[in-house]
N, C-alpha and C positions, 0 to 999 in steps of 0.2 A: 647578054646573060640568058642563060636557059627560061623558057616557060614565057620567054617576051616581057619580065621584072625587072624594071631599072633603078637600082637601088642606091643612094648617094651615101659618102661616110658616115655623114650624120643619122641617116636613117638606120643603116645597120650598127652605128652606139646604139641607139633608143633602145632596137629590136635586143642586142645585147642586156640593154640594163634591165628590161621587162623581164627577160630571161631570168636573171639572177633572182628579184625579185620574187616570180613565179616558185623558183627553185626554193628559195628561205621557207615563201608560206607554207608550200606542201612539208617539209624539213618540222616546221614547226607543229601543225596540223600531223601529222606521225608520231611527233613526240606526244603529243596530248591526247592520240588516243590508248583506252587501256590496254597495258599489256595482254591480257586474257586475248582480246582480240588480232593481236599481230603475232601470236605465239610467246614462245621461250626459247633461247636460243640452246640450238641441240648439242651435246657432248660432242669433242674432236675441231672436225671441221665442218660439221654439220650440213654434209650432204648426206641426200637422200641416200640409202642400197637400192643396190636393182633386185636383191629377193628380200622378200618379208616376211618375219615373224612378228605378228603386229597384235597387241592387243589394248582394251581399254579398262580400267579399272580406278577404284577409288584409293587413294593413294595415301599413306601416312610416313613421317619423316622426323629426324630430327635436322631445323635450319639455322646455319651459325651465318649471321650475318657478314660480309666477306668486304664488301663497300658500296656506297654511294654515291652518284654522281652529284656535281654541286651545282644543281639545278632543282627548284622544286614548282611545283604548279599550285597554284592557291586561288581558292574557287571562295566564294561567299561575299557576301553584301553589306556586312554589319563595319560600320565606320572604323571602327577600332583598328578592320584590318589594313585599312591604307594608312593610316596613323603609326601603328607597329612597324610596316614596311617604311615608313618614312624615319623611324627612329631604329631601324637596323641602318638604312648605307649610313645615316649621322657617324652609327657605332662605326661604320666599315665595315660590316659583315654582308652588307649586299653590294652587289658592286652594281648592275643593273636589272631592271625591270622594263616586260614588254606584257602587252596584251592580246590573248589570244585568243578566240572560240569559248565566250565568257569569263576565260580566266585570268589571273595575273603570273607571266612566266618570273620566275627572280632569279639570278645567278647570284650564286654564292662567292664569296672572296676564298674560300677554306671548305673542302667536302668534311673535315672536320665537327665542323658546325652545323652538319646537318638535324640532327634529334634536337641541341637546343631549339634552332631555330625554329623547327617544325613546334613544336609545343609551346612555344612564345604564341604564332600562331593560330593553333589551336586553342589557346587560352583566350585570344580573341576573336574566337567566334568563329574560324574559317575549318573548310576543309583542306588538307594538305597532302601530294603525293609527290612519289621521288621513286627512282628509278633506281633501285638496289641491286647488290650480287649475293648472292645466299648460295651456302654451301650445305646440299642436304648430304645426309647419312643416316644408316638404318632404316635405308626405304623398301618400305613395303607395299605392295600392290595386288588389291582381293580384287575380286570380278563374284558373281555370281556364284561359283562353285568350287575357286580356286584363290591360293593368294601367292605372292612368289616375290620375294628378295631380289632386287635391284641394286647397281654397283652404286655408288655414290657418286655425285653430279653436284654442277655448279651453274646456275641456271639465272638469268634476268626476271624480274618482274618489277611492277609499280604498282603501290603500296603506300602506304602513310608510312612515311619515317621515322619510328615513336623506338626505334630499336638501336641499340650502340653498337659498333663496330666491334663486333667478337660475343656480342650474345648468342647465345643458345634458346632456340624456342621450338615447340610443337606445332606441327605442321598437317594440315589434312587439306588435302587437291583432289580432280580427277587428272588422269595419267595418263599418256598415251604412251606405251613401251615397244618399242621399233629393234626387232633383234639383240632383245635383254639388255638395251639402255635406255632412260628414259629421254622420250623424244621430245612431250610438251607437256606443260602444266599449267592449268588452267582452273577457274574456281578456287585460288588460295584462299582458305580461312586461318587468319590468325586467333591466336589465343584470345577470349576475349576476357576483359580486367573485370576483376570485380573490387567493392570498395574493400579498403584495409581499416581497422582500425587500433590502433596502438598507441602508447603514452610517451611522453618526452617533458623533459624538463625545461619551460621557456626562458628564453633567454633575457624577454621581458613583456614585464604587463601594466602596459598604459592605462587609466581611465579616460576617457573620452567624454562621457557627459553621462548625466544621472537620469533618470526616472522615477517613477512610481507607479507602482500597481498593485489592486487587489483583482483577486480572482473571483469569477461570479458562479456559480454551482451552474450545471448543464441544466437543472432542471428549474433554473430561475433565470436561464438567461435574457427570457423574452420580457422580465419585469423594467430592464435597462434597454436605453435607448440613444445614438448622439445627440439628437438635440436636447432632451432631457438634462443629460449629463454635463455638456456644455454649461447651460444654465447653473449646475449646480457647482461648476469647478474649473468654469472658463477663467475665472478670476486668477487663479492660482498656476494656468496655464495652458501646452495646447492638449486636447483631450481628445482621446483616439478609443473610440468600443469594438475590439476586435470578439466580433459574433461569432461562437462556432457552433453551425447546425450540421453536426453531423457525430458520426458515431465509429471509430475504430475497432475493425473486427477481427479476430483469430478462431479460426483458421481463415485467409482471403477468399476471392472470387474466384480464385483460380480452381482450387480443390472442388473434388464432391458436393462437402458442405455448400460453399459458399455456391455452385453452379444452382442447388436446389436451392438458396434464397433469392438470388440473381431471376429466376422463373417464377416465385411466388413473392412477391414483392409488398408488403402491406402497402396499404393505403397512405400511410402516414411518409413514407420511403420515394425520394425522389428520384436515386439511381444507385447504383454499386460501382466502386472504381476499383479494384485489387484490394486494399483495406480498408475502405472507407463507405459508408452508408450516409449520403446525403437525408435529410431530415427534413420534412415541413416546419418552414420557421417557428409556427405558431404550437404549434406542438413538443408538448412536456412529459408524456408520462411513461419515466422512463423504468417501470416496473412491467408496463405492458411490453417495452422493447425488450426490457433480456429474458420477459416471459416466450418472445417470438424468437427471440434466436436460438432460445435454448430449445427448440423444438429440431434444429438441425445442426445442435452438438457446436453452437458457434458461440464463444462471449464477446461481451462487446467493451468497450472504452468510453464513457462517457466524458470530455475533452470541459473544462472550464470554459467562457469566454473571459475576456479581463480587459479593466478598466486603465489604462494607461495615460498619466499625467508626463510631461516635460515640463518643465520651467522653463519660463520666458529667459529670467537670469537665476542665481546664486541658487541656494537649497532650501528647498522647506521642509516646516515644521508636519514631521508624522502626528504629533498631536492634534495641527490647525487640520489636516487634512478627514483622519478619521473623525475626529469631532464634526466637519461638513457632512461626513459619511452617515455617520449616523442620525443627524438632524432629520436628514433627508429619505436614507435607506434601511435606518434600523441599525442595529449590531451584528448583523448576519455577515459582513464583510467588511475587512480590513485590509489599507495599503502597506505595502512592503514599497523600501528601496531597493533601486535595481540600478547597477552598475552598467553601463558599456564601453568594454575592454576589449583595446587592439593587443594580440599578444602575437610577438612575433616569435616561432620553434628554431633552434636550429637547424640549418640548410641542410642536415643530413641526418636521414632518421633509422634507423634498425629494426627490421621488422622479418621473422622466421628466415636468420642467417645472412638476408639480402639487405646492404646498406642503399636505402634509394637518397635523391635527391630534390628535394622540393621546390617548385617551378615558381612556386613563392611562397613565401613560408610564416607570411602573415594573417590573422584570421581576425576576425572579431566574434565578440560574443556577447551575452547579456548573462549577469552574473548576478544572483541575490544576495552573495559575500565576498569580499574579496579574498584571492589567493594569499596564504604567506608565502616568506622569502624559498621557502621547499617544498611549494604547491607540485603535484605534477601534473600538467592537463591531460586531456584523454580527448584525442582528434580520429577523424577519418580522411583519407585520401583515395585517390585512383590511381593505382597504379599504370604507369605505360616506359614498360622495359624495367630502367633504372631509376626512373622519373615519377615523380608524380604529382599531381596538381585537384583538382578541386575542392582543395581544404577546407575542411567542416568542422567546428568546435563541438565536443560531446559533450565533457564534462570536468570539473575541476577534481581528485578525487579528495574524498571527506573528511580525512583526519589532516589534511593540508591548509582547511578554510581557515582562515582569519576573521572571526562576526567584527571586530569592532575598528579596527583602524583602516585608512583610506590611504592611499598611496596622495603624496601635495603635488596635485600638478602632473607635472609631465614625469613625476618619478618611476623610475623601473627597478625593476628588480635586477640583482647580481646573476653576471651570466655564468652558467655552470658549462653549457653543450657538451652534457654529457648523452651518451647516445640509447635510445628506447630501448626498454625490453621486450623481449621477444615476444612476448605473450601478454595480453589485456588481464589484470588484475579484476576482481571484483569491484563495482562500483554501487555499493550499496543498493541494490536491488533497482538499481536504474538503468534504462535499457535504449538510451538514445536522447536526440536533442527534444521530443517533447515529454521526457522524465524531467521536472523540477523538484522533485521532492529528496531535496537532500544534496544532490550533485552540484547545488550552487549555481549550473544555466540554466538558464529560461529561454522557451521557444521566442 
């Protein structure tokens, strides 16, 4: 043999099998790294020309999703995500799993199943990409001093798969444009989601176990304390003093205003976060604080903390309770019953024309009345495509409540899945999960 190497059959399988082996990793190592980096694959046949009209520019489009391959890459740490993959192939929807350069490669049984899966997912904590075909159109390409219309192209990229197969979204890249077609794209920015929030009629609303709580004023919070409180209500259950020193501001950190309080900070003021003014615990006077904010046109929230009993077992007596209350703290505060209520919305909600779909469509919430049978609740979600998930309870609305009867048990209400309107109704002057006054939830 040449070069004086005497190589036996067996030696050249090994060298074979190393080969292939070598060939997978690199195969797979290509696939995971990002598209930006390997390009986009060019119109036609995607060879280069021998003459150029070449320029670079920032690029905008409209992209209809075209397909995806049925492979996705899932990056993150948090348990859940190997648990989810473990309860996808059970479904059949994964057929196998490998690992690679951190991450978890999965094949899909179905390129179908791509966006569910992806959002399952993502619901558990992971990051998710997949290697799509987007079909742009309407592309336009500005440069410094000029902008110029591009034919329409069909282009690769990897991307989070949050998008269905035939949607339409907006699109903004940098562009490389190679004799008036576009050559590469790189820097995709997708749409990014902001929350929605709109009303639907649940389909049901469980109670889950009771409470009680009285509110303690902002400017007596520091009179309460847990072990105090303990002592005084440990008997009747477990007792929780959720403290809040700090203060809600409008306009935030972000503006004018809030930039000129952010730099003169009183003394009493432990930091600024977007809307929020952390507080010296021990510090109450809060005539001096909205004397200080109103000097930069900002008002403030001054937030209750609140006293929260569970019961060990069954339900107690509002009488036995505020009667301890007042032994001990005077008549300045009184307990309320508080409800918590899983309600599950229907799987499909309506919101300005677009029917999405909810990645789960159960919530819980804490409620100081219960719904009647034609409550309507008032939720938020995040949208991604048709999808949407991080479901957040806002508010029952008012002329819906029921003060006085309880649902026995595990009873629910009659399902309507009738589908939300388009537009948020007025909720009596309440403007989110920590508005209790009237909307029935409680932070």
């Amino acid at each position: 043999m040449a070069f004086g190497i005497n190589l036996s059959k067996t030696d050249i399988a090994k060298i074979f099998a190393v080969g292939i082996v070598l060939v997978f990793v690199v195969e797979i190592l290509f696939m995971y790294m990002p598209s930006s980096s390997r390009g986009s694959v060019a119109p036609g046949d995607g060879t280069v020309p021998t003459s150029f009209d070449t320029f670079d520019g920032a690029g905008t489009a409209n992209g209809t999703i075209a397909s995806y391959d049925p492979i996705l890459i899932v990056v993150g740490e948090d348990a859940r995500i190997a648990a989810e993959i473990s309860k996808l192939k059970k479904e059949g929807l994964v057929t196998y799993s490998s690992q690679a350069q951190g991450a978890t490669i999965i094949n899909l049984a179905s390129a179908k199943d791509v966006t569910g899966i992806s959002l399952r997912l993502i619901g558990a904590n992971a990051t998710v990409l997949g290697d799509v075909s987007i079909s742009m159109s309407n592309i336009k390409v500005a440069g410094a001093d000029f902008q110029r219309d591009v034919p329409s192209s069909t282009f690769r990229y990897r991307m989070p798969p949050i998008f269905e197969v035939g949607d339409v979204i907006p699109l903004s890249f940098s562009a490389k444009v190679v004799n008036g077609q576009m050559y590469t794209v790189s820097n995709l920015a997708l749409p990014s989601p902001e929350p929605i929030i709109t009303i639907a009629r649940p389909e049901s609303v469980v109670v889950k176990a009771e409470s009680y709580r009285a509110n303690v004023p902002w400017e007596s919070r520091n009179s309460m304390n847990q072990q105090a409180l303990q002592g005084a209500f440990g008997k009747y259950g477990n007792v929780t003093y959720k403290l809040r020193s700090f203060i809600g501001i409008t306009p935030d950190a972000g503006t004018a205003q809030g930039q000129q309080l952010s730099n003169a900070l009183p003394n009493y003021a432990l930091g600024l976060q977007q809307n929020i003014l952390s507080i010296v615990r021990g510090y109450n006077n809060s005539a001096q604080v909205r004397a200080d904010l109103a000097q930069y046109g900002i008002e403030g929230d001054f937030p209750p903390s609140i006293i929260e009993i569970r019961p060990k077992e069954g339900t107690l007596s509002l009488a036995d309770l505020n009667g301890a209350m007042n032994s001990t703290y005077g008549t300045s505060y009184t307990f309320q019953k508080q409800y918590d209520v899983e309600i599950t919305l229907p799987q499909k909600v309506a919101y300005g024309g677009v029917e999405y779909s909810l990645l789960n469509s159960t919530m819980m919430a804490s409620a100081s009345r219960l719904p009647s049978k034609t409550a309507l609740s008032a939720f938020r979600f995040t949208p991604y495509g048709r999808w949407g998930i991080s479901l957040e309870a806002v508010s029952f609305l008012e002329q819906d409540l029921n003060s006085t009867a309880a649902p026995e048990g595990n009873a629910t209400l009659p399902s309507t899945n009738t589908s939300a309107p388009q537009a948020m109704p007025a909720l009596n002057g309440t403007s989110g999960p920590l508005a209790g006054n009237g909307s029935g939830l409680q932070p």
